[in-house]
GUVEXBA-399057 format. One record per residue (C-alpha): residue number from 1; x, y, z; residue in three letters. Coordinates in nm, 2 decimals, always signed. Example, Ala and Ser with C-alpha at 12.3 -4.5 7.8 and 13.67 -1.06 7.14 Angstrom:
BEGIN
+-----+--------+--------+--------+--------+
! num !      u !      v !      w ! residu !
+-----+--------+--------+--------+--------+
!   1 !  +1.23 !  -0.45 !  +0.78 !    Ala !
!   2 !  +1.37 !  -0.11 !  +0.71 !    Ser !
+-----+--------+--------+--------+--------+
***
This chain:
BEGIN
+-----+--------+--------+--------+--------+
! num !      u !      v !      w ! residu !
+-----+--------+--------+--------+--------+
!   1 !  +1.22 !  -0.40 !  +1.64 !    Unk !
!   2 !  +1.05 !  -0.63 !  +1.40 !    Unk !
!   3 !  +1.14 !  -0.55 !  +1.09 !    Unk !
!   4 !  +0.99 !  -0.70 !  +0.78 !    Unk !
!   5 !  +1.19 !  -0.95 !  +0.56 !    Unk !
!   6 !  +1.13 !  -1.09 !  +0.22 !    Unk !
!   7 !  +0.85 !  -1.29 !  +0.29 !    Unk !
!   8 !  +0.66 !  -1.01 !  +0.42 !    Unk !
!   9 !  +0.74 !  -0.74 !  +0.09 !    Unk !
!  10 !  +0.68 !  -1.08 !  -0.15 !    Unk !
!  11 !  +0.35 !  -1.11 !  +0.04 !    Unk !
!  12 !  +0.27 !  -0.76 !  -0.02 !    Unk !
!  13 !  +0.31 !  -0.78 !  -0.40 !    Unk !
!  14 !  +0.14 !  -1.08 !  -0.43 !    Unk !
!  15 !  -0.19 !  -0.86 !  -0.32 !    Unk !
!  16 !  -0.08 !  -0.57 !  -0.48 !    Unk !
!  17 !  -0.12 !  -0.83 !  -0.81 !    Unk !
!  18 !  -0.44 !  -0.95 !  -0.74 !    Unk !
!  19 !  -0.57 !  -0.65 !  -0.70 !    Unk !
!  20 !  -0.47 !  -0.58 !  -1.05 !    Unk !
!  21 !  -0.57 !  -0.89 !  -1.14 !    Unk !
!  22 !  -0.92 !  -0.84 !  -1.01 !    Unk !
!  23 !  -0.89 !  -0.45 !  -1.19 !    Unk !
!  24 !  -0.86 !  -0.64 !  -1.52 !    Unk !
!  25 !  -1.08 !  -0.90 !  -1.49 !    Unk !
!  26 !  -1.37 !  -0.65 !  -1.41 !    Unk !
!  27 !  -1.26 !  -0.37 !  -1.68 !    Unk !
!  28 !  -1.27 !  -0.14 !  -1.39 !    Unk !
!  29 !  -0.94 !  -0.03 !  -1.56 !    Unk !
!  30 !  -0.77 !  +0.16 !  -1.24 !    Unk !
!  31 !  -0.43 !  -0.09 !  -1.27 !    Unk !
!  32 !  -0.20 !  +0.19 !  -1.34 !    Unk !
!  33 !  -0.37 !  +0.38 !  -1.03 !    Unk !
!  34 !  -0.31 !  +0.09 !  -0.82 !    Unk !
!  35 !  +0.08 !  +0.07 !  -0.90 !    Unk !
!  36 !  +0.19 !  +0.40 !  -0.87 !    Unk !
!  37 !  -0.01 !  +0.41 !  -0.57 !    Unk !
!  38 !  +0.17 !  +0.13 !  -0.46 !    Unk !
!  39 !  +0.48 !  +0.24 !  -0.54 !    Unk !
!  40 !  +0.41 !  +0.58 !  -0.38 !    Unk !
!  41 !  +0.30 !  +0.44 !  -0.04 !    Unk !
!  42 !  +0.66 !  +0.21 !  -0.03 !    Unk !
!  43 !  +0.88 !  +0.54 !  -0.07 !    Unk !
!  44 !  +0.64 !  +0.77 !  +0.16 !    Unk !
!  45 !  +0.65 !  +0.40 !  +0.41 !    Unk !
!  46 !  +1.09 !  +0.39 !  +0.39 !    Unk !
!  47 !  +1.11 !  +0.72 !  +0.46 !    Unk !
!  48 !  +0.88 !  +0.83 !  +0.77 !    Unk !
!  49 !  +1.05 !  +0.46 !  +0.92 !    Unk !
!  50 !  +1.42 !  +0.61 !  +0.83 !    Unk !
!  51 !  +1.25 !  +0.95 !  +0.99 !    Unk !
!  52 !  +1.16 !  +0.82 !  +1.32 !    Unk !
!  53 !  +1.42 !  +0.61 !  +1.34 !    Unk !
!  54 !  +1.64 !  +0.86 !  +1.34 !    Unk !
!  55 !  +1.45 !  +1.07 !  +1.59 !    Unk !
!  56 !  +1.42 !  +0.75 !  +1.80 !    Unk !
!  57 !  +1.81 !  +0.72 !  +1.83 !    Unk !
!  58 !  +1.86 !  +1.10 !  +1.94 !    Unk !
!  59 !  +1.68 !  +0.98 !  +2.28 !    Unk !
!  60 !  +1.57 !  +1.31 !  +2.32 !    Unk !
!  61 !  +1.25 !  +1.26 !  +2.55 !    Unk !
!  62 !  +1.14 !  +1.64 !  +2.45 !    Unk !
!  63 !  +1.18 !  +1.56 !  +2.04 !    Unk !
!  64 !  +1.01 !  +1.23 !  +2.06 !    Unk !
!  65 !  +0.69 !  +1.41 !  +2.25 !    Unk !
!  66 !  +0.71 !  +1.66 !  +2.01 !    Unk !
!  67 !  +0.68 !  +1.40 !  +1.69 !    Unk !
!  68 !  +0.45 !  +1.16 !  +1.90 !    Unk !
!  69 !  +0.21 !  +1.55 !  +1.93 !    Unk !
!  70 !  +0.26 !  +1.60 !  +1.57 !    Unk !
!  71 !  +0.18 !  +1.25 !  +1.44 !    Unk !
!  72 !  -0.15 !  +1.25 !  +1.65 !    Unk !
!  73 !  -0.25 !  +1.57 !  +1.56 !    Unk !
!  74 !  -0.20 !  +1.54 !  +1.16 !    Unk !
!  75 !  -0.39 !  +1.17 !  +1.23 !    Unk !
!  76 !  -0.70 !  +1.37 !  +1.46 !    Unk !
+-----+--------+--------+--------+--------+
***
């Protein structure tokens, strides 16, 4: 599994500040949306990986189908 290092998470708040840059440049005043939102999605992001991860490990071909089932249906 690739996971993502420190370059990867710096990248991510480097657009994370632009985008707030770009916020306040305009006045379009949504900078405090964009970084609890931000932080929100990071939280929501660590736990459905530790989630899977976890189910991954079981190696239960019956519990994987069933969160593979349930992952495509709450995406449909």
């Amino acid at each position: 599994m690739n996971n993502p290092g420190m370059t990867e998470v710096l990248f991510s708040l480097i657009m994370v500040a632009i985008s707030i840059a770009i916020s306040r440049f305009w006045k379009i005043e949504v900078e405090k949306d964009i970084a609890i939102g931000s932080i929100r999605s990071f939280i929501q992001l660590v736990a459905v990986g530790y989630a899977l991860n976890f189910i991954f490990d079981l190696e239960s071909i019956w519990l994987i189908i069933a969160t593979l089932l349930i992952m495509s249906l709450v995406g449909a």
